[in-house]
C-alpha positions in Angstrom: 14.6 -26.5 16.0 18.2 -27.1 14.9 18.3 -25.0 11.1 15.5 -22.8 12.1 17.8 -19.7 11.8 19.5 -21.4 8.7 16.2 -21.5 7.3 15.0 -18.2 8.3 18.5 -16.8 6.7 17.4 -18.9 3.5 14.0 -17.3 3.3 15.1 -14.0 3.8 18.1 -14.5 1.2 15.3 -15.8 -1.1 12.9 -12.4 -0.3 16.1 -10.2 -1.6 16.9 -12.2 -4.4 13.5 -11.7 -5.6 13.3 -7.9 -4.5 16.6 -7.0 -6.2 16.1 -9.4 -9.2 19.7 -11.0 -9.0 19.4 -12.5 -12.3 19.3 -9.6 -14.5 22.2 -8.3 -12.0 23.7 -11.3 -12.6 22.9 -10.9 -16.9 23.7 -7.6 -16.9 26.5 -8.0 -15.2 28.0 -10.3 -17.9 27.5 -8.2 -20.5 29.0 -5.5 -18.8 24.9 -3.6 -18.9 25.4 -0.9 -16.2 21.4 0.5 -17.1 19.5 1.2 -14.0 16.9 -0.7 -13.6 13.9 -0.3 -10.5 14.0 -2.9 -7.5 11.6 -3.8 -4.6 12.5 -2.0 -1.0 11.9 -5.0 1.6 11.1 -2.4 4.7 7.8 -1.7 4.3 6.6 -5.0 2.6 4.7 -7.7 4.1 6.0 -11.6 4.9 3.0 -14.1 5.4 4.3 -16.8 7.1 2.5 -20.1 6.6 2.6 -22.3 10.4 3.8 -20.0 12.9 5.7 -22.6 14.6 9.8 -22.2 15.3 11.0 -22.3 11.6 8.0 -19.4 11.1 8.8 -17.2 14.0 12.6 -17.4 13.2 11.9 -15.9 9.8 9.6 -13.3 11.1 12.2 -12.4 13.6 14.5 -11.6 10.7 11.4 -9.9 9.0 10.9 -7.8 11.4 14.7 -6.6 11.6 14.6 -5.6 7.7 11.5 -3.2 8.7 8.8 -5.7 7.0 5.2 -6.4 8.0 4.2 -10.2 9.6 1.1 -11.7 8.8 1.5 -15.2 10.2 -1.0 -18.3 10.0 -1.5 -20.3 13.0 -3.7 -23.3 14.6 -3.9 -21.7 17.4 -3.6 -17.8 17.1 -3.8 -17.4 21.1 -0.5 -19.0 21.6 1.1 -16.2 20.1 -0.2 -13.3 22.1 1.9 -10.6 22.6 4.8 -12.4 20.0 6.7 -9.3 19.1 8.1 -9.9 16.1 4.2 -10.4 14.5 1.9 -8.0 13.4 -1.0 -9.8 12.8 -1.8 -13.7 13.6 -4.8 -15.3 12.0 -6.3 -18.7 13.0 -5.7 -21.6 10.1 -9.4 -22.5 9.5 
């Protein structure tokens, strides 16, 4: 579709800002707080995608360029057979 990469960049902006946790960057920041503090690593972690359709594979394809896991949901599994940029497709009922 038209903003599936738009919202495949959203999602993925979404995954870091959770990972990193920008707000307390963001507090810290104002307060001039330079103390270390532990963040997530996406490579290595796992995306579940919810409806495997474009918007889905779009995200996954992003995914899959940061060094995560896919686990997408689909209807129909079959129709993604051999979909590179998933690890694992599981059928919806």
């Amino acid at each position: 579709g038209q903003f599936s990469s738009t919202l495949a960049e959203y999602t993925m902006m979404a995954c870091s800002y959770f990972a990193k946790n920008i707000p307390r960057l963001i507090q810290q920041k104002s307060k001039k707080d330079w103390t270390k503090y532990d963040v997530l690593e996406l490579r290595g972690a796992t995306l579940g995608v919810v409806g495997y359709g474009d918007i889905g594979r779009a995200c996954a394809k992003l995914a899959h360029v940061y060094g995560m896991r896919v686990v997408a949901l689909r209807r129909n599994p079959k129709l993604c057979f051999g979909d590179p940029y998933c690890d694992k497709i599981l059928p919806s009922d």
